[in-house]
VMD Tcl script that draws the C-alpha trace (Angstrom):
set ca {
  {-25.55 9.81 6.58}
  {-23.65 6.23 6.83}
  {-21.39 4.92 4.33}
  {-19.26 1.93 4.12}
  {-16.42 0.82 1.97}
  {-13.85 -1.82 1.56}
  {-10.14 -1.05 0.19}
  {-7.76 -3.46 -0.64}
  {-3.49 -3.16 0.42}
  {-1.31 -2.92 -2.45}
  {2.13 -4.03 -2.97}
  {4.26 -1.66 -5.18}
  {6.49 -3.39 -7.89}
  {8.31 -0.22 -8.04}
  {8.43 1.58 -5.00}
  {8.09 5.86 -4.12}
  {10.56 7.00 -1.32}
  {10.76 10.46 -0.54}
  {8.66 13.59 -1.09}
  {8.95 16.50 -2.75}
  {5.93 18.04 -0.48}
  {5.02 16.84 2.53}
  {2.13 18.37 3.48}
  {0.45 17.16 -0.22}
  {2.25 14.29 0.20}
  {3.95 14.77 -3.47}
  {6.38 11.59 -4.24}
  {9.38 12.29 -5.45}
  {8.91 9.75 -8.14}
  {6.07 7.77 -9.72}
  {5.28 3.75 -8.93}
  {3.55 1.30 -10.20}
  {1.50 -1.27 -8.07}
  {-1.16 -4.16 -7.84}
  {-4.03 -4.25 -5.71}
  {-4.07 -6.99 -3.34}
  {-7.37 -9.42 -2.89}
  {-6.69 -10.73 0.38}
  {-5.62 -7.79 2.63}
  {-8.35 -5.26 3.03}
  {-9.60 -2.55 5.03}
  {-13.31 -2.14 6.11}
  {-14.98 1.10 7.13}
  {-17.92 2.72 8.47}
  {-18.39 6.44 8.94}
  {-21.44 8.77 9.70}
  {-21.23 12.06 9.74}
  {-24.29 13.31 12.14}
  {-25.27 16.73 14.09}
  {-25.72 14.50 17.51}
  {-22.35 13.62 17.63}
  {-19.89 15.94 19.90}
  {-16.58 14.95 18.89}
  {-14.81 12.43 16.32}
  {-14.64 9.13 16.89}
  {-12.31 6.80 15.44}
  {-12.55 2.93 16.42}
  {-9.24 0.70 14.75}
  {-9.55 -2.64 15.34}
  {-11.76 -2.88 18.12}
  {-9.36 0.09 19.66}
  {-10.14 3.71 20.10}
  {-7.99 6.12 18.80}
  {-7.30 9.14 20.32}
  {-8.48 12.30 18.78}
  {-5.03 14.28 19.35}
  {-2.96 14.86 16.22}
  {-5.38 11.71 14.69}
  {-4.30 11.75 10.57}
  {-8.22 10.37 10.59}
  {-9.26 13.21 11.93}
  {-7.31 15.50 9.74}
  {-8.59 13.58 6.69}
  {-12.28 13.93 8.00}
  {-11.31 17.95 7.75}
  {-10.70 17.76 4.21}
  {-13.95 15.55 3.29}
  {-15.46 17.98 5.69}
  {-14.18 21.36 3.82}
  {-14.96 19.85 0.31}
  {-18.31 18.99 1.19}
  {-18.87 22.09 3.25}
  {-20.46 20.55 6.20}
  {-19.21 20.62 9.82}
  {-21.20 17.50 11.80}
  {-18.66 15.01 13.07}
  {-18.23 11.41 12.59}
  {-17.54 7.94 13.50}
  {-15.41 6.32 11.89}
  {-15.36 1.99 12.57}
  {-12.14 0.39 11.03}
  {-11.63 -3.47 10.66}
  {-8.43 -4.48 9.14}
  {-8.05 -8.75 7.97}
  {-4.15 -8.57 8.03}
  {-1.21 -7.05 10.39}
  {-1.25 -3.29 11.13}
  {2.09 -1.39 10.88}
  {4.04 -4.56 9.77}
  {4.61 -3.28 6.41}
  {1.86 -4.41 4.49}
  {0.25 -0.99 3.85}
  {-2.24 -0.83 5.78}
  {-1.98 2.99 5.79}
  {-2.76 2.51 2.25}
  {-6.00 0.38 2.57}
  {-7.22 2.34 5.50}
  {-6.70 5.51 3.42}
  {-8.53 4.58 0.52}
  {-11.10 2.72 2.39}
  {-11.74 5.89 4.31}
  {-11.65 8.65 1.71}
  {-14.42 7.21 -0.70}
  {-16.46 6.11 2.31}
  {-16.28 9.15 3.94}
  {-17.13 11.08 0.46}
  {-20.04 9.25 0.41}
  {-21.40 9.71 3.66}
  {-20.67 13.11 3.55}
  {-22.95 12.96 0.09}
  {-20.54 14.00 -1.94}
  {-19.80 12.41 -5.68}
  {-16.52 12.38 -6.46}
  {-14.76 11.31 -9.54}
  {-11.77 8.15 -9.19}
  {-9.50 10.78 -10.10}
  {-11.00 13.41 -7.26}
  {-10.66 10.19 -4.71}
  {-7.14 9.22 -5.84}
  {-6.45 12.95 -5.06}
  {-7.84 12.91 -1.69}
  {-6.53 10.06 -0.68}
  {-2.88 10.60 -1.43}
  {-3.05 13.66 1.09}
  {-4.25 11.30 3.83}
  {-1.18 8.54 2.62}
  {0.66 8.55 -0.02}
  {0.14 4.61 -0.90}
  {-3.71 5.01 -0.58}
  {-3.93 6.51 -3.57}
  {-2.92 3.37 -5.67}
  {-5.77 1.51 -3.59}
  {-8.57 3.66 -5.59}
  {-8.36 2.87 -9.25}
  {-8.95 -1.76 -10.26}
  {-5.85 -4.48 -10.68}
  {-2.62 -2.91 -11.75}
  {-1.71 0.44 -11.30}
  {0.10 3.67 -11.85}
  {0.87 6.47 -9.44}
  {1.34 9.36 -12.24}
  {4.54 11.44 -11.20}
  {3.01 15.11 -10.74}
  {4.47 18.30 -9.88}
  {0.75 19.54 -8.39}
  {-1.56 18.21 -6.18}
  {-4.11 17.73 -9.45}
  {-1.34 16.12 -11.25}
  {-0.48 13.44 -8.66}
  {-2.64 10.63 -8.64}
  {-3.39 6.52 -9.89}
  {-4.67 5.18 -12.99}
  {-5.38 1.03 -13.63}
  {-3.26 0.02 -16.20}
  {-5.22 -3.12 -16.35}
  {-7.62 -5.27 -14.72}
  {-7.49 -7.25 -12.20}
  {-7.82 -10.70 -14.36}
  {-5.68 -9.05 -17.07}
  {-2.72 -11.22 -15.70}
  {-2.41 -14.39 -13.25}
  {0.08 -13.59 -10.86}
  {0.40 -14.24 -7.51}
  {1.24 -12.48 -4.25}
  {2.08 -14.49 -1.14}
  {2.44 -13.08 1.34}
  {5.36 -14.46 4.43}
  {4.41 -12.94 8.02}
  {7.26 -12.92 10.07}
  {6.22 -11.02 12.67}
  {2.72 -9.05 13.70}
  {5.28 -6.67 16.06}
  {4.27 -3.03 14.43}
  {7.34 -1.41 13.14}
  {9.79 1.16 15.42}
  {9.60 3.85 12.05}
  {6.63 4.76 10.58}
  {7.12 5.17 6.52}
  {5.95 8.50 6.99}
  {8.63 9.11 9.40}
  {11.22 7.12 7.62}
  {10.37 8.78 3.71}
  {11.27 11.93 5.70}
  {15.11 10.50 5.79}
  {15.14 9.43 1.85}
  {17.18 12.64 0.88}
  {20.12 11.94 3.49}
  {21.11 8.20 1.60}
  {23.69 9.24 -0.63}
  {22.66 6.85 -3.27}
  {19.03 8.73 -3.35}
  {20.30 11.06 -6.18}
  {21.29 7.85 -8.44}
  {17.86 6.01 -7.56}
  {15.86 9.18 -8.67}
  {18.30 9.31 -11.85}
  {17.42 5.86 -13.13}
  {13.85 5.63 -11.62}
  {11.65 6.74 -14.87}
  {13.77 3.99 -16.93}
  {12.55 1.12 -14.31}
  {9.00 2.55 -14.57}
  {9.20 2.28 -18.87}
  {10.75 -1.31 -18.14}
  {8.08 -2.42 -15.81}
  {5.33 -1.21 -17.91}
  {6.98 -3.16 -20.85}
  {6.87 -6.39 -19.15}
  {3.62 -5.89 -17.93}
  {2.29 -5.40 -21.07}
  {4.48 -8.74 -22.42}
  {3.54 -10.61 -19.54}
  {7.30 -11.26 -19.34}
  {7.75 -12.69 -16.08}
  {11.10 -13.23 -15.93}
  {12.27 -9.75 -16.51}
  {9.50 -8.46 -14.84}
  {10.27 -10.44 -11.45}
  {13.48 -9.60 -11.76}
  {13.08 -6.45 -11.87}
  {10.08 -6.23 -9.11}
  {13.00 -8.09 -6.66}
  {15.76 -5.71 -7.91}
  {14.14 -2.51 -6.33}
  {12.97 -3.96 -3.28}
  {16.72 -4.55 -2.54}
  {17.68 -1.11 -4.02}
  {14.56 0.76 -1.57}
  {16.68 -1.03 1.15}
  {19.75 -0.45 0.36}
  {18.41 3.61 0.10}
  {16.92 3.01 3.73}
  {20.60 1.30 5.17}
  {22.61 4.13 4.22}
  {20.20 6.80 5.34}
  {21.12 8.92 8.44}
  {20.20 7.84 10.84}
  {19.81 4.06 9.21}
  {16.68 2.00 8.61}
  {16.78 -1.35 9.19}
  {13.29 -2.50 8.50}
  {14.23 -6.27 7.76}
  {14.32 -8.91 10.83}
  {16.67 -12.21 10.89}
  {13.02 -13.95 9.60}
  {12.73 -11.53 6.45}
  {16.27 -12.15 5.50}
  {15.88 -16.36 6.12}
  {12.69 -15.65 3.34}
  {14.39 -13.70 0.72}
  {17.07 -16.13 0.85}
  {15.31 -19.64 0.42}
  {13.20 -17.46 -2.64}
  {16.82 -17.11 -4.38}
  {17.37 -20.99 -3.52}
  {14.27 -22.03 -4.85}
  {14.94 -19.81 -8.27}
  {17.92 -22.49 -8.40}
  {16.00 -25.33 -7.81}
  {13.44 -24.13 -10.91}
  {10.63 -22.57 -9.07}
  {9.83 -19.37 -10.72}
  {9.18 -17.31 -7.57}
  {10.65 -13.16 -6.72}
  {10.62 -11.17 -3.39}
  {9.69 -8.14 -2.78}
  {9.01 -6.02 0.63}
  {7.98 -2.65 1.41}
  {8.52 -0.68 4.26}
  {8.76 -3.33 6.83}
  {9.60 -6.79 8.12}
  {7.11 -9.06 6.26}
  {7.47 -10.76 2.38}
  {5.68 -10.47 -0.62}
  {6.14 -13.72 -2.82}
  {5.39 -12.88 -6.38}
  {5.17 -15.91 -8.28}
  {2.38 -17.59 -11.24}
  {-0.84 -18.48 -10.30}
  {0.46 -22.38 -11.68}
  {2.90 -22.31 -9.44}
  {1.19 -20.65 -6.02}
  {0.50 -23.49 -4.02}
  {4.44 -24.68 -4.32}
  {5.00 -21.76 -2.92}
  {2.89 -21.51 -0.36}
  {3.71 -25.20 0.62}
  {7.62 -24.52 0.95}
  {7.24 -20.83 2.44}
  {5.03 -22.45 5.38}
  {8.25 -25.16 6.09}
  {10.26 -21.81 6.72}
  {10.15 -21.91 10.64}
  {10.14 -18.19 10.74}
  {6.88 -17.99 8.80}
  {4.01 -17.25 11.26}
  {1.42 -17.57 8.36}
  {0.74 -17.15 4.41}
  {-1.81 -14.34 2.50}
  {-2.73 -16.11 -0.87}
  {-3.39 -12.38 -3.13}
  {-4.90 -12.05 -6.46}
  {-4.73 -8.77 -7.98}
  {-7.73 -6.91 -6.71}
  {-10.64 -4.65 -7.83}
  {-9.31 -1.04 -5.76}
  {-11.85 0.35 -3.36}
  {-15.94 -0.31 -3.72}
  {-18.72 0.53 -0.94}
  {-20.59 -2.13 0.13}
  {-24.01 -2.44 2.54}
  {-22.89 -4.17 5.40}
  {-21.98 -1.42 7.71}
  {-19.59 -2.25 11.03}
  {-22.57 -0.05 13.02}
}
mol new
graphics top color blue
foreach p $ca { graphics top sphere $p radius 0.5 }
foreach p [lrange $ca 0 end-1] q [lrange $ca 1 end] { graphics top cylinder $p $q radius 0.2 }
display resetview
């Protein structure tokens, strides 16, 4: 049978780094998100008896099959639904892959409810949310609509996202800056793995459920002030965790830096605009909908800016009929 869905990225207002299990993929501390409208993931996959081996097609590239975290997420659709034909899997992203705009997230997401459904099974959001975490951690914010909430568990059936609201509960933007398409030198898998050697991680964890109550409070206000502030605050602080791990992360290029700063410049000038990045070199804008083309406008004079990704927050991920095969 052939399935297709479409996930959208998301961009975490406060951020998970580190794990207490790795193999679940168990953060060590809950996050809260929005689902982004403009960078998505689209995939096919069949799952018939004439095929040999996996296939997995990324962008027009083949993957290959050795040590493939596709192929290891195909297993566990494949166990659940106790069937053993193999698949091929078609993946189209609209946005940079491995810049640090979660693609891993999108791709996840996008491939665990497609995948359920070609492999007929009829999961709940909660069952996908599960499944997807264990393929990335990210991808299970990209199940569940608009703004969300990675629930802090201890066990795998305790660890996954509910939407706090709709997508058109609020209208905020995200812009996002590309600075560079390069893929980064440290995967965030590879670099959560060093979250325990920052000595500031024990502080982070200590304060992290009071940033989630905060957050949720200004959602629910629609403060944006406090909320941006907030949202710009722990992007700096994930950094700062990432700087003073062993060995150090440096995910941020001279471009990244030029963008954060002209945000703070602009704050003086009046426009209501906050940064925030993830786990790589390119910037998330977060401003109001009223004021999204001014930023837009000024972040394309920025001569490091390659190009601009207008987001709305998103429905999460939803099959659709037109296959890539």
């Amino acid at each position: 049978m052939k399935a297709t869905a479409v996930a959208p990225s998301n961009i975490a207002f406060i951020k998970y780094w580190g794990k207490k299990d790795e193999v679940l993929r168990l953060p060590e501390n809950g996050s809260i998100s929005m689902n982004l409208s403009n960078l998505l993931t689209t995939t096919t996959v069949e799952f018939n008896t004439s095929f040999k081996e996996d296939e997995i097609i990324i962008n027009n590239q083949k993957e290959p099959n050795d040590d493939s975290r596709a192929i290891k997420h195909l297993d566990r659709v494949r166990k659940i639904a106790k069937i053993k034909q193999k698949a091929k899997v078609v993946t189209q992203n609209n946005f940079p892959t491995g810049t640090g705009l979660s693609s891993s997230a999108s791709g996840f997401a996008a491939l665990t409810l497609t995948a359920a459904k070609a492999a007929g099974l009829n999961l709940s959001e909660k069952e996908l949310s599960i499944l997807a975490r264990q393929g990335s951690g990210s991808a299970c914010r990209s199940i569940p609509d608009g703004f969300v909430e990675w629930l802090d568990g201890d066990t795998s059936e305790r660890s996954y996202a509910i939407s706090l609201y709709k997508p058109d509960y609020w209208d905020i933007v995200d812009v996002v800056a590309v600075v560079s398409r390069n893929k980064k030198e440290v995967s965030t898998t590879e670099g959560q793995k060093l979250a325990k050697s920052s000595p500031f991680f024990p502080v982070r964890l200590k304060n992290i459920k009071e940033k989630i109550k905060l957050i949720k409070k200004y959602l629910a206000k629609k403060d944006f002030k406090n909320f941006g502030e907030l949202v710009e605050g722990e992007a700096l602080e994930l950094h700062s965790i990432m700087l003073t791990s062993t060995p150090s992360l440096i995910y941020l290029l001279p471009g990244s830096l030029h963008v954060m700063h002209m945000v703070k410049r602009w704050r003086q000038e009046g426009l209501p605009v906050y940064f925030t990045v993830n786990t790589g070199q390119d910037i998330h804008l977060i401003c109001q909908k009223k004021d999204a083309q001014e930023v837009v406008k000024r972040a394309e004079t920025i001569s490091e800016v390659q190009k601009t990704i207008i987001n709305l927050p998103s429905q999460g991920a939803y099959l659709t009929e037109k296959h890539l095969f």
